[in-house]
Residue frames as qw, qx, qy, qz and C-alpha x, y, z in Angstrom:
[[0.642, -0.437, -0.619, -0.113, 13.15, -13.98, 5.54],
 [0.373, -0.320, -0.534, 0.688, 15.01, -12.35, 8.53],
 [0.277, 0.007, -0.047, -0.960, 13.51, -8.69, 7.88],
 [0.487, -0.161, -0.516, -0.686, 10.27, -10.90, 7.61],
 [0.590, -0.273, -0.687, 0.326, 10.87, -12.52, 10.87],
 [0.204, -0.292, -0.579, 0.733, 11.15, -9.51, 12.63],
 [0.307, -0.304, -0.094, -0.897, 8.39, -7.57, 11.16],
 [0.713, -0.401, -0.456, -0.350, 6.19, -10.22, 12.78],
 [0.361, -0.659, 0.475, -0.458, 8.70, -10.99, 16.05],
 [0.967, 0.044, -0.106, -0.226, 9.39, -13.97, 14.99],
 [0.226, -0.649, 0.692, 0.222, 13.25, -16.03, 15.85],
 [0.656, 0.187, -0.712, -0.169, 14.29, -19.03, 13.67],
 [0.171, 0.048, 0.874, -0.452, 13.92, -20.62, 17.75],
 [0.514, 0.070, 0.424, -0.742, 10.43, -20.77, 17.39],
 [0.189, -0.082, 0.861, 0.466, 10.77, -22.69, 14.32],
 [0.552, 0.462, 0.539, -0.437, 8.31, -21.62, 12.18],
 [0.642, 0.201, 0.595, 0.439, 7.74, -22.21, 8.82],
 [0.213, -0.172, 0.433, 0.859, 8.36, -19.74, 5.84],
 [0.052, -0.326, -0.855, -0.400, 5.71, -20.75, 4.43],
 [0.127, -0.777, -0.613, 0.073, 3.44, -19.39, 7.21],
 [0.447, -0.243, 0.200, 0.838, 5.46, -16.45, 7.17],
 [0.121, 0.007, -0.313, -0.942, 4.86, -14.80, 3.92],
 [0.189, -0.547, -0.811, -0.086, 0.98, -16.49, 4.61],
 [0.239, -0.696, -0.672, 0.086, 0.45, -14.55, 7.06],
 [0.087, -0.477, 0.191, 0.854, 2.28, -10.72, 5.68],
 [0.696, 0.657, 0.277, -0.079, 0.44, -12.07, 2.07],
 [0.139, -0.761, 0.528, 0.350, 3.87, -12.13, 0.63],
 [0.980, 0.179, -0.027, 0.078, 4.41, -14.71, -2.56],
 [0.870, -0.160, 0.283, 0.371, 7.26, -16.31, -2.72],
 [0.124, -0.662, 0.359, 0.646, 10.67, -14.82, -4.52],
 [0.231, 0.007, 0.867, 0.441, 10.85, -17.57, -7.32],
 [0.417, 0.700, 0.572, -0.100, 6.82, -16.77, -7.96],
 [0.100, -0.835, -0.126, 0.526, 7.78, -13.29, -8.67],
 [0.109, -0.534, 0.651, 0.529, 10.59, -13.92, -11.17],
 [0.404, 0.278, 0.821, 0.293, 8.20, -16.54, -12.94],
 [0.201, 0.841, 0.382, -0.326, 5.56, -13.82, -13.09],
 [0.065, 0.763, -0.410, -0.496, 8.84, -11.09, -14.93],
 [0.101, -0.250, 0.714, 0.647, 9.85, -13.71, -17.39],
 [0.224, 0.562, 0.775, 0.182, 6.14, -14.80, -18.72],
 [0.195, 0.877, 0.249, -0.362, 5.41, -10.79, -18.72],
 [0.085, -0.603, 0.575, 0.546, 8.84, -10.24, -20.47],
 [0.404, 0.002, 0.906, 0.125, 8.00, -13.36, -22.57],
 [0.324, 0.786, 0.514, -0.112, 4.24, -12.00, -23.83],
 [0.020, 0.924, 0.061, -0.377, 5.92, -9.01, -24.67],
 [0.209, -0.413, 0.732, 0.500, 8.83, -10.45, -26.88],
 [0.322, 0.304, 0.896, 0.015, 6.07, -12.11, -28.53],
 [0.349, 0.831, 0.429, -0.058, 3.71, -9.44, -29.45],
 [0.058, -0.734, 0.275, 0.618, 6.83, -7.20, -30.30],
 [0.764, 0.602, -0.011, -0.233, 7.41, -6.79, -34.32],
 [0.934, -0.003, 0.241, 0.264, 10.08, -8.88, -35.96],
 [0.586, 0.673, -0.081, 0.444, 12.00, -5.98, -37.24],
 [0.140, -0.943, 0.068, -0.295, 12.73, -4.97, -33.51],
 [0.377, 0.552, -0.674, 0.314, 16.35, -4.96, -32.56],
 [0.538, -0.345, 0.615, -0.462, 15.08, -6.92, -29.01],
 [0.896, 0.103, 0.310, -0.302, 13.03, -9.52, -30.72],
 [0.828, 0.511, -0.229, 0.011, 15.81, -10.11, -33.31],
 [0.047, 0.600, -0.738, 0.306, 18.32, -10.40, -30.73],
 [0.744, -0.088, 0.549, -0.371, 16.10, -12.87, -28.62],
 [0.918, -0.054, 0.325, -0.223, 15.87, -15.03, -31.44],
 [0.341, 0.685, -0.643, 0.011, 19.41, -15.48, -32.99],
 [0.981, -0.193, 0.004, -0.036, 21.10, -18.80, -32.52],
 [0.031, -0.658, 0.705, 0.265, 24.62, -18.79, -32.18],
 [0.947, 0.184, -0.252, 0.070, 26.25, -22.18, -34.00],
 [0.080, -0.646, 0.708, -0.275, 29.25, -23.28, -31.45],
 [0.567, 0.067, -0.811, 0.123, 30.32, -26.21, -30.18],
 [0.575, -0.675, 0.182, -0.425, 29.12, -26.97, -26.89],
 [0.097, -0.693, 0.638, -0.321, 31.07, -27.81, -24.50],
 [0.443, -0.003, -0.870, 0.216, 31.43, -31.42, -22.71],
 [0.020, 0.380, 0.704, -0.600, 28.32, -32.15, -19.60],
 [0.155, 0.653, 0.704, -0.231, 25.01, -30.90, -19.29],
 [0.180, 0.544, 0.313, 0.757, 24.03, -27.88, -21.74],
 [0.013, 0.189, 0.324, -0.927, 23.99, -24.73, -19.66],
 [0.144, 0.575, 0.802, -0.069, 20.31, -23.96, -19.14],
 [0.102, 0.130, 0.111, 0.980, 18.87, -20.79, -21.11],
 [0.199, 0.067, 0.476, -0.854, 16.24, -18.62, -20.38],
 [0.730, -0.015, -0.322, -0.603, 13.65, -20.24, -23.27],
 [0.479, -0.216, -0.849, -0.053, 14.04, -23.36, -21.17],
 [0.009, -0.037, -0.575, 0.817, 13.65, -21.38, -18.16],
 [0.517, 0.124, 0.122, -0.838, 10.07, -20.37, -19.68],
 [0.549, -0.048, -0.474, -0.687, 9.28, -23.09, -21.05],
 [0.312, -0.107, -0.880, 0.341, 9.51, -25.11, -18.11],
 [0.315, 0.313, 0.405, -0.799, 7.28, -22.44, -16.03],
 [0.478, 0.132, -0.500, -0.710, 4.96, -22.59, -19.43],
 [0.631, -0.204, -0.636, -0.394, 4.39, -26.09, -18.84],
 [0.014, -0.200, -0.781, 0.591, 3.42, -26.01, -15.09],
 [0.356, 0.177, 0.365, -0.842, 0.98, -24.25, -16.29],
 [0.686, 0.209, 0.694, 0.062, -0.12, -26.99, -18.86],
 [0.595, 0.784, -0.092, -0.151, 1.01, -25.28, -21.95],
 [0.800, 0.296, 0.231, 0.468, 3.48, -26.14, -24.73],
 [0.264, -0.282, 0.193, 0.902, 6.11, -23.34, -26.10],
 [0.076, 0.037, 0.372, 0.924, 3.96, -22.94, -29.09],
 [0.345, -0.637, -0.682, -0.098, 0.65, -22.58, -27.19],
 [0.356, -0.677, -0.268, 0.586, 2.13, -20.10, -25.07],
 [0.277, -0.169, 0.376, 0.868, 3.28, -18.29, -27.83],
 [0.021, -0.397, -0.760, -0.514, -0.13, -18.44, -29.36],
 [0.392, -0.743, -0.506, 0.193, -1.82, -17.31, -25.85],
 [0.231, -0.505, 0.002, 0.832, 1.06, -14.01, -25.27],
 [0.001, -0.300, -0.447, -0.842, -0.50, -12.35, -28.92],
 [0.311, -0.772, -0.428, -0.353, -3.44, -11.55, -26.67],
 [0.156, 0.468, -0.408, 0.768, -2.09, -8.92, -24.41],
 [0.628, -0.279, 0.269, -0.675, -5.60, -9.58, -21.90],
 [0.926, -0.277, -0.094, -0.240, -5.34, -12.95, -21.59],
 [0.677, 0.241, -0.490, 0.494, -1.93, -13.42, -20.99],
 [0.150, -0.449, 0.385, -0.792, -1.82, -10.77, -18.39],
 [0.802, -0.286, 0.004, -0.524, -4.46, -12.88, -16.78],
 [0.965, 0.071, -0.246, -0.049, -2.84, -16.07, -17.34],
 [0.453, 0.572, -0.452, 0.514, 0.71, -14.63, -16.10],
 [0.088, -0.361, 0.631, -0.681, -0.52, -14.63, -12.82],
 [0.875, -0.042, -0.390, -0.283, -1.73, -17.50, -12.61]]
């Protein structure tokens, strides 16, 4: 945000908001961006074949004990949480990334 303050000449004194900020450079947000890489990464684990050494790593399970407190969050909840902002399920989204043209569409959403 500071490199984005001064392209515009902006101080944090003037208090303006971030928001208007990237408004008004057309800049989305960081967090959009990274939703955008794991639903493209996501489509693409999806349409990849089940003998490849990515897609069969992705969907091993280890068996361990977990630890004591909250389960450490992994990256399929990461997606599926973004999944359902957008009002899909896991196995709707999964159903929607086998089309390579409507996902792409739907990823940037």
């Amino acid at each position: 945000m500071k490199y984005l303050r001064a392209i515009l000449g902006i101080t944090r004194s003037d208090k303006i908001r971030n928001e208007y900020i990237r408004a008004e450079l057309e800049i989305e947000p960081l967090v959009k961006s990274i939703e955008i890489n794991q639903l493209r990464l996501f489509g693409h684990l999806i349409r990849m074949q089940n003998k490849q050494e990515a897609k069969i790593i992705w969907q091993t399970r280890i068996c361990e004990k977990r630890l004591r407190g909250r389960p450490k969050k992994t990256w399929d909840d990461a997606v599926a949480e973004i999944l359902k902002e957008h009002g899909l399920n896991w196995q709707e989204g999964k159903i929607k990334a086998r089309n390579k043209h409507e996902w792409s569409k739907f990823e940037h959403n």
